[in-house]
matplotlib code that plots the C-alpha trace (Angstrom):
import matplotlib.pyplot as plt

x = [5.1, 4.3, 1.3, -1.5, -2.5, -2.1, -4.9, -6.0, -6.1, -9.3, -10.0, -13.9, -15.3, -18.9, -18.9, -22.5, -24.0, -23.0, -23.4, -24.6, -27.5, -31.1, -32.5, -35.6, -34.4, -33.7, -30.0, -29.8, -30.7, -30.1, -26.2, -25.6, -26.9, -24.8, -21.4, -22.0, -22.7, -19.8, -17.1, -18.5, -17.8, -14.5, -13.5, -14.2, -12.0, -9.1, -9.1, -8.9, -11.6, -11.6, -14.7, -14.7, -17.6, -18.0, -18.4, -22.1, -22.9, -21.0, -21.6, -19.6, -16.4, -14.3, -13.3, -16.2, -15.0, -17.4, -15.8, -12.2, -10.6, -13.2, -13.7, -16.0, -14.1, -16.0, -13.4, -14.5, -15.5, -17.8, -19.5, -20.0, -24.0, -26.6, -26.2, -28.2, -26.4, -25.2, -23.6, -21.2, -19.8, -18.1, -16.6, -15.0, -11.8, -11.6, -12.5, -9.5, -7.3, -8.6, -8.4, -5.0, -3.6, -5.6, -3.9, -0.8, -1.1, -1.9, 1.1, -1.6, -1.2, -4.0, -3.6, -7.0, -9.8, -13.9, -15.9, -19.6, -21.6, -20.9, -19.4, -17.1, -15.6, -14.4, -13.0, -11.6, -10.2, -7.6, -6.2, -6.0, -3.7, -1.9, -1.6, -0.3, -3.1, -5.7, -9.9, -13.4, -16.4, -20.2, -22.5, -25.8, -27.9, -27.2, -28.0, -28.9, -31.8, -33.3, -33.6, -35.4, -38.1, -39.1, -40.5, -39.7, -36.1, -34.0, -30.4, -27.8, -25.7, -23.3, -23.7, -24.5, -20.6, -18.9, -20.5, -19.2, -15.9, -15.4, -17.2, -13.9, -11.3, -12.1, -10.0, -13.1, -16.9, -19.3, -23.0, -25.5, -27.5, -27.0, -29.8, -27.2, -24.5, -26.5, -27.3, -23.7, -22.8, -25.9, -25.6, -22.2, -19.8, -18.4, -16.5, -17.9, -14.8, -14.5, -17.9, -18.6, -21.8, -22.6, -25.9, -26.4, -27.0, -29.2, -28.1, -29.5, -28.9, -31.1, -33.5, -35.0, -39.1, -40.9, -44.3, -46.7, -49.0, -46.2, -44.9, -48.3, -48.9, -45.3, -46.2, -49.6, -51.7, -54.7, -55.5, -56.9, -54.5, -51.4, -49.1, -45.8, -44.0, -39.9, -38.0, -37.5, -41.0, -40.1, -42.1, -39.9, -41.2, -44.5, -46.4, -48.9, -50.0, -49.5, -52.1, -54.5, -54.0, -55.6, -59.4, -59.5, -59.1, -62.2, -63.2, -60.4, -62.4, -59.4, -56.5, -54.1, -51.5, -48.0, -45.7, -42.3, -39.5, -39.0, -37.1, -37.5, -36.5, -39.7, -42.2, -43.5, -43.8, -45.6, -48.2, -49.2, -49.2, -51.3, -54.0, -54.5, -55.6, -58.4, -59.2, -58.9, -61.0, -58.6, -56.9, -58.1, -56.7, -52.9, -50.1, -47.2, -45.0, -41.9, -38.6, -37.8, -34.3, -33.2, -32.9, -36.9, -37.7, -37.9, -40.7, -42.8, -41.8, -43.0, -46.4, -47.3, -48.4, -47.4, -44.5, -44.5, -42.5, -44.0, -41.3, -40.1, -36.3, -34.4, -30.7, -31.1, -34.1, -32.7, -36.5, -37.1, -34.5, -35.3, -38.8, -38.1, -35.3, -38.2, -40.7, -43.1, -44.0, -43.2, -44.7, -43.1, -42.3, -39.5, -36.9, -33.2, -32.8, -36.2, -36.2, -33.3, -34.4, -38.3, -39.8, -42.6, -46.5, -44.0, -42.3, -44.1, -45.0, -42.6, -44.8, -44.4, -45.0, -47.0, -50.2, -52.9, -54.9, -51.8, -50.6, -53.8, -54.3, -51.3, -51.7, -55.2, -53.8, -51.2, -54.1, -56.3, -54.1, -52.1, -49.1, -48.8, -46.9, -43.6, -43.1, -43.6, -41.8, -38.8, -39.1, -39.3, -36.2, -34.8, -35.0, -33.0, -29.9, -27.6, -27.6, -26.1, -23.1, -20.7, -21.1, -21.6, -18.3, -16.2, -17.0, -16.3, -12.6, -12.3, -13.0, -10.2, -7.5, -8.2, -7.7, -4.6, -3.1, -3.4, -2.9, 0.6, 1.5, 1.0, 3.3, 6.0]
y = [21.8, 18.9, 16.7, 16.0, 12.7, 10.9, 9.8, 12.9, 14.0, 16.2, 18.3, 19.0, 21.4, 21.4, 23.1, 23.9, 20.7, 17.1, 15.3, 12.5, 14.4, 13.1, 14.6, 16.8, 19.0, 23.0, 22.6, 19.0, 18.1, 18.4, 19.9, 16.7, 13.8, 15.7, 15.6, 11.9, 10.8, 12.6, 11.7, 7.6, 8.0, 10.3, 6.9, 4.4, 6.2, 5.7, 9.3, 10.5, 12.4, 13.9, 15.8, 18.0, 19.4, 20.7, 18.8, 19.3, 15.7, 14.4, 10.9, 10.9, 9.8, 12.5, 10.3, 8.0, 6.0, 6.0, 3.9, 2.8, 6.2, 8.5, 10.0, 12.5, 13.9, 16.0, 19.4, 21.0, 24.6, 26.8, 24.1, 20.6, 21.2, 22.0, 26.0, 28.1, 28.6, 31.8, 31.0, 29.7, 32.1, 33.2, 30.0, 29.6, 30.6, 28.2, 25.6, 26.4, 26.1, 23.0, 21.4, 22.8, 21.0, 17.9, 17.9, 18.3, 16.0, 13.4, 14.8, 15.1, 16.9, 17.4, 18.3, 20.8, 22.4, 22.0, 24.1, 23.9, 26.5, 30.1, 29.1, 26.9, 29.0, 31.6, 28.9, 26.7, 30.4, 30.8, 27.0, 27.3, 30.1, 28.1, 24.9, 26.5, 24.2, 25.2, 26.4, 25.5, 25.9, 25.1, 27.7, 25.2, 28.5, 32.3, 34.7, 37.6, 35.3, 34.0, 37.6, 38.6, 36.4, 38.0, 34.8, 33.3, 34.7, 37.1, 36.2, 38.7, 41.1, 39.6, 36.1, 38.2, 40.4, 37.0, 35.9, 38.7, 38.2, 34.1, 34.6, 37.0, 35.0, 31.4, 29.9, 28.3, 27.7, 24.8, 25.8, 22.9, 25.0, 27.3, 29.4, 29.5, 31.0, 33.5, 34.8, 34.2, 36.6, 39.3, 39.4, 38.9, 40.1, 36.7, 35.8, 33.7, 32.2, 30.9, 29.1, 25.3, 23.9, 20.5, 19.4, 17.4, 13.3, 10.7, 7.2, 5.1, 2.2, 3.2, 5.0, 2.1, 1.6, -0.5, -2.1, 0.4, -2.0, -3.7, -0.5, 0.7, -2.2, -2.5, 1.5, 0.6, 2.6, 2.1, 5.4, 5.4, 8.7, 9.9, 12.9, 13.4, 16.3, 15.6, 18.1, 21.2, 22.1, 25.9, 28.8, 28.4, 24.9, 26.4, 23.6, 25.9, 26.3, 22.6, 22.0, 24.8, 23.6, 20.4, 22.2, 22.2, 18.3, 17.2, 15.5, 12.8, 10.3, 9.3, 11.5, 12.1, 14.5, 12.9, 14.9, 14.1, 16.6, 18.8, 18.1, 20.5, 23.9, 23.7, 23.0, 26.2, 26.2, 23.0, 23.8, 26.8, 24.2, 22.1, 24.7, 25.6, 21.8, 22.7, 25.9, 24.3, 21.0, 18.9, 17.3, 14.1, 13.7, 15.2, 13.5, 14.8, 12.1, 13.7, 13.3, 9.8, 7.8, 8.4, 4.1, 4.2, 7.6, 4.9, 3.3, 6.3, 7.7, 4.5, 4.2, 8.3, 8.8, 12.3, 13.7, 17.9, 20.1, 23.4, 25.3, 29.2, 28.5, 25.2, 25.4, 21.6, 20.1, 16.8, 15.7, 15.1, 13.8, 10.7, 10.6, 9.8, 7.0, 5.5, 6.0, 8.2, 11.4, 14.9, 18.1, 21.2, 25.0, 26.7, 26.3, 24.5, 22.2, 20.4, 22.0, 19.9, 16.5, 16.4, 15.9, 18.0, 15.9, 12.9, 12.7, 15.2, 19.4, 22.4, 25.1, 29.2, 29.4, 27.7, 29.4, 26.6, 26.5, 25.5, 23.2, 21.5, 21.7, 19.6, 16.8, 16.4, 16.1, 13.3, 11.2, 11.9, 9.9, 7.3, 5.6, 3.1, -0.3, -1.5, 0.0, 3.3, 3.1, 2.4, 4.8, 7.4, 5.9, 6.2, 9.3, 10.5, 7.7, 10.6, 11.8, 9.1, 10.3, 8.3, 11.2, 13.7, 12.2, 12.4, 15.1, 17.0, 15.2, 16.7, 20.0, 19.3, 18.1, 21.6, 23.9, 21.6, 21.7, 26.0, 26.1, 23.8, 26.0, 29.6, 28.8, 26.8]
z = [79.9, 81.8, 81.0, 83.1, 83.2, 86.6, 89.0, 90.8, 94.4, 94.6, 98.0, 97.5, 99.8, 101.2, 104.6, 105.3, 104.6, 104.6, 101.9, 104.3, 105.2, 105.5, 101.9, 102.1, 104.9, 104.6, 104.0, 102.1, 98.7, 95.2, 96.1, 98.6, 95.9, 93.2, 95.5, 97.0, 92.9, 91.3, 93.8, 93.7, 89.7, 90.3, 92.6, 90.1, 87.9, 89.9, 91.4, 95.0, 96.7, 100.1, 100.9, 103.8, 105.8, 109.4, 112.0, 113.0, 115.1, 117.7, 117.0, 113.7, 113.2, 112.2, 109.1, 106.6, 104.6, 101.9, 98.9, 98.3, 97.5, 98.6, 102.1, 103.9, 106.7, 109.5, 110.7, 113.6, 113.4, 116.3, 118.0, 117.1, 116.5, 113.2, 112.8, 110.4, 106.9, 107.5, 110.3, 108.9, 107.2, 111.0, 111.3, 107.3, 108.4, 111.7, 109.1, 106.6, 109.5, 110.7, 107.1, 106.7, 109.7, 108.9, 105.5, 107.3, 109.8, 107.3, 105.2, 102.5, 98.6, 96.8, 92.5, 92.4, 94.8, 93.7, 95.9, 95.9, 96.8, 98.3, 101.8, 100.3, 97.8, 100.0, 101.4, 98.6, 97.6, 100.5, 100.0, 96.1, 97.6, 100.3, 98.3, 94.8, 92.9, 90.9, 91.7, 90.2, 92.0, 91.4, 92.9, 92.6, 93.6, 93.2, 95.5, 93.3, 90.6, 93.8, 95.4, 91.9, 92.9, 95.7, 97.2, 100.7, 102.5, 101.4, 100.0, 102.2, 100.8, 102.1, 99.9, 96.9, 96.8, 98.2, 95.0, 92.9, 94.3, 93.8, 90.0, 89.5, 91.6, 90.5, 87.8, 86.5, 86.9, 86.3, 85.8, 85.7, 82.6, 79.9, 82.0, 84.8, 82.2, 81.4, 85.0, 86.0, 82.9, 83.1, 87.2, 88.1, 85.2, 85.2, 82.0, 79.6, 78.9, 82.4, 83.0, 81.6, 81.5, 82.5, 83.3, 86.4, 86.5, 87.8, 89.4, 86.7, 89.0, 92.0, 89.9, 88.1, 87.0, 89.3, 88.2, 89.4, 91.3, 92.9, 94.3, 95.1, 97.0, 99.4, 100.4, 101.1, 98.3, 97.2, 95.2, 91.7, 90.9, 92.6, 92.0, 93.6, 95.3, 96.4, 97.5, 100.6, 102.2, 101.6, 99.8, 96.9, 95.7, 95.4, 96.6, 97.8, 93.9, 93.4, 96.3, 94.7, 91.3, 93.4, 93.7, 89.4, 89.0, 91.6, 88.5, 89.2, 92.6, 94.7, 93.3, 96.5, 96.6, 98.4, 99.6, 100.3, 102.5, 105.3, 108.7, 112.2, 110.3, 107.7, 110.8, 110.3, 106.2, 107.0, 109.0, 106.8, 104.2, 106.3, 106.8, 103.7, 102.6, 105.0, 103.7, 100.4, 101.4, 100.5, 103.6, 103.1, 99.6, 100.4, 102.7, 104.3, 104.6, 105.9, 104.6, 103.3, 102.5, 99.1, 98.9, 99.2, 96.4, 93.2, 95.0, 95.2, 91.7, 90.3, 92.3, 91.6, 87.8, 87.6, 89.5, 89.8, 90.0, 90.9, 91.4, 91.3, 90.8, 90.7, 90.1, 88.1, 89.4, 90.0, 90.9, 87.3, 86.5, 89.1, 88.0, 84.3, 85.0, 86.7, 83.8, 85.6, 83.3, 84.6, 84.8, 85.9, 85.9, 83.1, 85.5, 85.9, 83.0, 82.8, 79.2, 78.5, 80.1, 79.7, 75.9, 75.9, 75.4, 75.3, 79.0, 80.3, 80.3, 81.1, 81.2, 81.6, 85.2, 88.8, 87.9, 89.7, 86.9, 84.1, 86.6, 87.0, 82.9, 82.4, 85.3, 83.9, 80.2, 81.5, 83.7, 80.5, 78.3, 80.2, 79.3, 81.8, 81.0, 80.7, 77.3, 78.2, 81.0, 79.1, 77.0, 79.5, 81.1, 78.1, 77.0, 80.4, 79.6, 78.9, 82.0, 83.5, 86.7, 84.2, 81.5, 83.5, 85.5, 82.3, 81.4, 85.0, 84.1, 81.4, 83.2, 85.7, 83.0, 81.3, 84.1, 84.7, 82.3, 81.8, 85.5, 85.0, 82.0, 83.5, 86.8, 84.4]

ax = plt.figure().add_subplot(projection="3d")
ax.plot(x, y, z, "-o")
ax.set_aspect("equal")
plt.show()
């Protein structure tokens, strides 16, 4: 049996959404940070990493170079424009054929396929097929948990049996949680033996504390208190609670609300959101500030003294994550692995659920009892330094050497 140990050639697949994309929007976020972060480590390793999207904006080049061994590479599929998600699914197998003669064109061999999301697993399915090499895939969301919700659209059914049918086809699995295992289990059969879990990172090096009054000052605020909200402007964030759990803490002059996310598709979601601050009373405490560059997000973490996360499902919640390695407590919902990642009373509050009232209890707990300064701070950094894209790197090798080397030894 050979031995895997050479520098890899990884084909990673993320048709729907470019991991170039403007975070914040309804197809961009914690999925496109994760792929952009985990190839830049996969690259500094030595390995090779060609991500491919579709081509949804004529003005790119077909071909980014985006570090010295890693490439995003735009396939055409349906026309060259921003299509809904499910769309896309019409187009997957115009987009295989359009990577396959790119790879052939380019007389390219690749040593493993990692598919993220859905979409790309049917996908990275047929050329695990074509190309005799080896499968693993990252769902990031699952159709069938967020349909239990029951809040904002419904997942197709569609999504949820091309689910079923990667979970049984794919030689392996990541899931960013232990919570995720379980679902993938309960919901889709999938074996346990197949599924690893590996909790998302956070870029330690952009996500660094910032003296609060300095940072305050450069965006231009003045506010005694500031909480923070990052992420899609959808119904499942539940920022509608976050702005109700606003009316209990009146007791706080000057707390304002920022909001950060949300591109042409969440105009809607947004202006329901901006009527109810005035049915609420409190437009002049909240801001909508759009979606803004991910270079810019340590700047607000570190003027806001409480960042929340209100949310009904998170596949990670990278959010807190970010907030922490820029020493800014967190308080948030059960959900992704914020049980993992926040200390409970110490960086912050996971609680039960987005009830108003126990979101409110918490932020007014937090800006009860600061912890500003330097020192705490670092200690909040600290206590997120595992999470650092170099473990979480290593440790997605070590994924790819094992299904490698099984892989090698079944076809030997």
């Amino acid at each position: 049996m050979q031995l895997v140990t050479q520098k890899l050639k990884i084909a990673m697949l993320c048709v729907h959404s470019c991991p170039l994309g403007q975070l914040g929007g309804k197809d961009t976020g914690g999925m496109n940070v994760y792929i952009r972060e985990l190839a830049h480590e996969l690259d500094r390793r030595g390995h090779t990493v060609d991500i491919y999207t579709r081509a949804h904006d004529p003005e790119d080049n077909q071909v980014v170079k985006l570090s010295q061994n890693t490439r995003l590479i735009h396939l055409k599929a349906g026309e060259i424009e921003d299509m809904p998600k499910l769309v896309h699914y019409t187009y997957l197998s115009d987009f295989a054929c359009s990577l396959e003669r790119f790879r052939r064109r380019n007389k390219l061999q690749y040593d493993l396929v990692h598919s993220h999301y859905w979409l790309s697993g049917q996908v990275g399915k047929w050329l695990g097929e074509w190309w005799n090499v080896p499968c693993i895939i990252m769902f990031h969301t699952l159709g069938m948990v967020k349909n239990l919700l029951e809040i904002g659209e419904v997942e197709t059914e569609l999504r949820i049996e091309t689910e079923k049918e990667l979970v049984r086809d794919y030689q392996r699995i990541i899931a960013a949680t232990e919570k995720e295992k379980e679902d993938l289990i309960h919901y889709y059969q999938a074996s346990p033996e197949a599924i690893s879990v590996i909790p998302c990172g956070v870029n330690l090096e952009l996500f660094q504390h910032i003296d609060k009054e300095i940072a305050r000052q450069e965006l231009g605020l003045a506010d005694t208190n500031i909480i923070l909200f990052v992420g899609r402007i959808e119904r499942l964030k539940g920022i509608d609670k976050l702005m109700t759990a606003m009316t209990y803490l009146k007791k706080w002059s000057g707390l304002r609300l920022l909001v950060i996310g949300g591109d042409d598709y969440s105009q809607v979601e947004l202006e329901n959101l901006q009527s109810l601050s005035h049915n609420l009373g409190i437009q002049d405490s909240i801001s909508f500030l759009g979606s803004i560059p991910q270079r810019e997000l340590p700047l607000f973490y570190s003027a806001a003294d409480i960042c929340v996360i209100p949310s009904y499902y998170e596949s990670f919640g990278l959010v807190g994550l970010e907030s922490l390695a820029c020493g800014t407590p967190v308080v948030t919902t059960s959900v992704g692995g914020a049980s993992g990642f926040i200390r409970q009373g110490e960086t912050g509050y996971v609680i039960d659920d987005n009830t108003p009232y126990h979101l409110a209890e918490k932020i007014d707990l937090l800006l009860s009892t600061p912890k500003a300064g330097a020192e705490y701070a670092s200690s909040v950094r600290a206590s997120v330094s595992e999470f650092n894209w170099s473990n979480i790197a290593e440790a997605i090798i070590g994924e790819y050497m094992t299904l490698l080397t099984s892989y090698l030894a079944q076809v030997s």
